[in-house]
C-alpha positions as CSV (number, residue, x, y, z in Angstrom):
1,X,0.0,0.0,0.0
2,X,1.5,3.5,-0.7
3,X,0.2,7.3,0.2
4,X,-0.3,9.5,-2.9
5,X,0.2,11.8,-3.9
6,X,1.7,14.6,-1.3
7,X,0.6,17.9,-2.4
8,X,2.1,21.3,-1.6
9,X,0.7,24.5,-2.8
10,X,1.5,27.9,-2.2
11,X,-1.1,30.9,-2.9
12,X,-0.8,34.7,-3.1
13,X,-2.9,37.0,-4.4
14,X,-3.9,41.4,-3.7
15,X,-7.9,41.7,-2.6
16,X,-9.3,44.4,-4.1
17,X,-13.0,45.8,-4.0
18,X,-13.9,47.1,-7.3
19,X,-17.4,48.2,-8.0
20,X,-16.4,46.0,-11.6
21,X,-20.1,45.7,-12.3
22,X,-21.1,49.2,-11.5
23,X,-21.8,52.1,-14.0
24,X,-19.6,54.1,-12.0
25,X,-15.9,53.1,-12.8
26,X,-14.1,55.5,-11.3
27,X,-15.4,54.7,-7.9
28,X,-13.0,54.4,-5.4
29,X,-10.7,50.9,-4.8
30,X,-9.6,49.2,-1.9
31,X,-6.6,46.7,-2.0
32,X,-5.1,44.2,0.5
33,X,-2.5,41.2,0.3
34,X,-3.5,37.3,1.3
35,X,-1.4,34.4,1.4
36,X,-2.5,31.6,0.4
37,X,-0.7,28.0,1.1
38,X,-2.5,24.3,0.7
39,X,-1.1,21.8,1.9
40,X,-2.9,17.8,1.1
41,X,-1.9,14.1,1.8
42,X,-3.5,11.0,-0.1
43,X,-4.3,7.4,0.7
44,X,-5.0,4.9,-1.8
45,X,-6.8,2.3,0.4
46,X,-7.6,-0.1,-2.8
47,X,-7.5,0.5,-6.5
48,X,-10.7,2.7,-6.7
49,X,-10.8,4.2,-3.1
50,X,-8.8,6.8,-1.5
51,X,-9.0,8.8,1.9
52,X,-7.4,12.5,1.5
53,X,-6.0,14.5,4.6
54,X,-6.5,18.7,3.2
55,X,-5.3,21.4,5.1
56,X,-4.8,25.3,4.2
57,X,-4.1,28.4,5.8
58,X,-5.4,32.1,4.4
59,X,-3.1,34.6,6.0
60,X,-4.6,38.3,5.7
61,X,-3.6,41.7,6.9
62,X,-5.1,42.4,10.5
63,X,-4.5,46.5,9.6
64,X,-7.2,46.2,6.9
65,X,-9.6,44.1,9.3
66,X,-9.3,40.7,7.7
67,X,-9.3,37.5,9.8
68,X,-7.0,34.7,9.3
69,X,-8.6,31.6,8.3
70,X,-7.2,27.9,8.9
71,X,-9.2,24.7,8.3
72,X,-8.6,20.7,7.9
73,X,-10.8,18.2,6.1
74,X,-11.1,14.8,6.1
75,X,-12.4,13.6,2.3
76,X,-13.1,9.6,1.6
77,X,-13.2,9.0,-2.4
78,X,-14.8,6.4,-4.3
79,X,-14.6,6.2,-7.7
80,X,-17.8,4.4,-9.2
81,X,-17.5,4.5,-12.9
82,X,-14.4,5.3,-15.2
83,X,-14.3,8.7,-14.6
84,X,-17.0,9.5,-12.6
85,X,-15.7,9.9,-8.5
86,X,-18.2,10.1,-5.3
87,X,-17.1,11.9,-2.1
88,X,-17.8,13.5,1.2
89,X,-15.6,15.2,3.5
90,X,-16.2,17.2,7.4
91,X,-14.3,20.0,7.6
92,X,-13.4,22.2,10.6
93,X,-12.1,25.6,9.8
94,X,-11.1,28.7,12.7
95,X,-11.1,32.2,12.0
96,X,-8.8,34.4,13.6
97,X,-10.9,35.6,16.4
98,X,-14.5,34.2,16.5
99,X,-17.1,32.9,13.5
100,X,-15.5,29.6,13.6
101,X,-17.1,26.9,11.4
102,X,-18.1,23.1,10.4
103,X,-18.9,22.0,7.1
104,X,-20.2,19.6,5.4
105,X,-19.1,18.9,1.7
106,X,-20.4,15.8,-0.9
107,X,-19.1,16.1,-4.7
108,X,-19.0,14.0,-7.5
109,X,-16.3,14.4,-9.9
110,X,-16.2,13.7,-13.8
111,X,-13.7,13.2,-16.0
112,X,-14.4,12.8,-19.8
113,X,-11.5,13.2,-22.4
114,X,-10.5,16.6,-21.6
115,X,-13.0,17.9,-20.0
116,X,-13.8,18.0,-16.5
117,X,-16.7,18.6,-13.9
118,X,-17.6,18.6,-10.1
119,X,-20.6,19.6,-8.3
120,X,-20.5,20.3,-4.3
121,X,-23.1,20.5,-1.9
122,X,-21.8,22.3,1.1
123,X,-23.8,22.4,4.7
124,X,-22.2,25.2,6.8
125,X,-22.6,25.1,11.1
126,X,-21.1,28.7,12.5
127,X,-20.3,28.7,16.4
128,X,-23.2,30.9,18.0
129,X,-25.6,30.9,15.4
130,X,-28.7,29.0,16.9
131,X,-27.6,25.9,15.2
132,X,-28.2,28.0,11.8
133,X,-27.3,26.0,8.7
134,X,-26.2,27.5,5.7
135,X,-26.7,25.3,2.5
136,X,-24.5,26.2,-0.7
137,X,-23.7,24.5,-3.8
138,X,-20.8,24.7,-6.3
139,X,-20.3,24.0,-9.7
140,X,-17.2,23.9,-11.6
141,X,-16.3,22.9,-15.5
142,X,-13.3,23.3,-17.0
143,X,-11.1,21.5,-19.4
144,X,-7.4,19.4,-19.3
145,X,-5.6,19.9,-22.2
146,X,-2.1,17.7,-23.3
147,X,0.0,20.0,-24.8
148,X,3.0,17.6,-25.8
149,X,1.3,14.7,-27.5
150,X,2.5,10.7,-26.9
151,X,4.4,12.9,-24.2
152,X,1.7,14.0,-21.8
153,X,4.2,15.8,-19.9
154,X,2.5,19.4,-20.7
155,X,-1.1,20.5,-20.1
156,X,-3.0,23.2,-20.1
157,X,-5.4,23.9,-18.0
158,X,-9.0,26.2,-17.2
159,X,-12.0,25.9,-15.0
160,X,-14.3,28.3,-13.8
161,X,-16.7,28.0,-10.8
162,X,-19.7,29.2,-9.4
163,X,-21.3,29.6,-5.8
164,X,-24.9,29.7,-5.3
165,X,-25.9,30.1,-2.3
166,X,-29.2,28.4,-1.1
167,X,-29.1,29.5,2.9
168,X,-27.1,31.7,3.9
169,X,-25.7,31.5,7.6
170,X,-27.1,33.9,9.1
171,X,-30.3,35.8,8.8
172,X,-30.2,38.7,6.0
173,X,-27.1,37.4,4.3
174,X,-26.2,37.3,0.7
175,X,-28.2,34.2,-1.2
176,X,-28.1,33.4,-4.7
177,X,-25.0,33.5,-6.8
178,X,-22.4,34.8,-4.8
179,X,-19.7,34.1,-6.2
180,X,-17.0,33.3,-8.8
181,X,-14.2,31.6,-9.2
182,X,-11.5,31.1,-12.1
183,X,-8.5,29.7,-12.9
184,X,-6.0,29.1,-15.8
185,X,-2.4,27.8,-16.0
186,X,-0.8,24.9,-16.8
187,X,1.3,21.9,-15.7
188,X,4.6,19.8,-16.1
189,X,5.3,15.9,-15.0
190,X,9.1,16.4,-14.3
191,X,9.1,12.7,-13.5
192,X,6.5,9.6,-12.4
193,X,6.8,10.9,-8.4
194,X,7.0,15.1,-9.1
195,X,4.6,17.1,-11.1
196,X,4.4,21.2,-11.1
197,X,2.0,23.6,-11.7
198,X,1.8,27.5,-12.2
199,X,-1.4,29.3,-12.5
200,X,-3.6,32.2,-12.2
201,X,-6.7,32.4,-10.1
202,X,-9.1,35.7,-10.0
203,X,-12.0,35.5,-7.3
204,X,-15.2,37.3,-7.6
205,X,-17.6,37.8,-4.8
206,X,-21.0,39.1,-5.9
207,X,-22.1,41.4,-2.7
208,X,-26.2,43.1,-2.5
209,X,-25.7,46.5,-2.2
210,X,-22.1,46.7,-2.2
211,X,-19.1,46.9,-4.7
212,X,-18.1,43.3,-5.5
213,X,-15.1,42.0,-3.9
214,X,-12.3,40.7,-7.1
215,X,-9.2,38.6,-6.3
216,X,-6.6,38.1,-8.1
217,X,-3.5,35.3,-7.4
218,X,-0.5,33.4,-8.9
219,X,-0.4,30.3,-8.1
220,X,1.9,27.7,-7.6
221,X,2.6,24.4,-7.1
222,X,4.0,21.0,-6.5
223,X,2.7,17.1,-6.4
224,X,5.0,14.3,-4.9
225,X,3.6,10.8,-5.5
226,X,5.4,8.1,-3.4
């Protein structure tokens, strides 16, 4: 039995809050820095089953009033078709002070060729809300694309995602699509154990009554398989 793969990635990215969608561009922008690092381990129990161990950290600037955020999960896999992967996860994620947070996540994954798919179902407990629970779902498409023939060393790849928000976790919040997320790059198999990656994510967040919040990040990184 072997654990695979190890995955390291490291995330930056400037916040700003640009009224993008507004008929008045010249409003005023905010900007602020976030780290981002992701860090994941991966057990193949048998040939179609896996457990995954994720973990991440979003480091922000206290100045700008910005929590930190740090949260694990526990995911169990199960692939049940070629291509097509069931899962569910618990997840336990602390903000820096307060608002901390359970979740519940169950996805199913598809792979077809080069395209790809996954639909999550998120149910969200935050600390001191009356036992409140948010509901969310979020879709994502993209594509996989082998850039080097026979090769398969070199892809290219896109996705984007959306978040709709069914419940939101506290009375009066945002609901309905509140969010956006894409990303594009590409990726290199330096060998059967190391693969990288280098990207570019931008984050939208769609806010009632308010400028939406855009994000915009390199990214980078690194899979060991062992």
């Amino acid at each position: 039995m072997r654990a695979r793969p190890i995955r390291v990635a490291g995330r930056a990215g400037a916040l700003a809050l640009a009224a993008i969608l507004a008929p008045d561009m010249a409003a005023a922008q905010d900007s602020d820095f976030e780290l981002w690092l992701d860090q994941s381990v991966t057990y193949e129990l048998d040939s179609g089953t896996s457990v995954e161990l994720e973990t991440a950290q979003r480091l922000r600037s206290a100045d700008a009033g910005r929590e930190d955020t740090y949260y694990a999960r526990f995911w169990v896999n199960q692939e049940v078709a070629d291509g097509v992967t069931l899962a569910g996860a618990v997840e336990r994620r602390i903000n820096d002070p307060g608002d901390d947070e359970t979740r519940l996540h169950q996805q199913v994954s598809l792979r077809r060729g080069i395209f790809r798919g996954r639909l999550r179902a998120e149910q969200r407990f935050v600390d001191d809300r009356g036992g409140r629970v948010g509901l969310r779902l979020r879709t994502r498409a993209g594509v996989e694309v082998p850039l080097d023939g026979e090769e398969a060393r070199w892809a290219f790849f896109s996705n984007a995602e959306l978040f709709l928000t069914l419940r939101g976790t506290s009375i009066g919040g945002d609901e309905g699509v509140t969010g956006l997320r894409t990303q594009v790059g590409a990726s290199y198999e330096v060998s059967d154990a190391v693969s990288l990656s280098l990207g570019y994510l931008r984050q939208q967040d769609f806010q009632d009554g308010e400028d939406d919040r855009v994000g915009h990040a390199p990214l980078v990184g690194v899979e060991l398989s062992f």
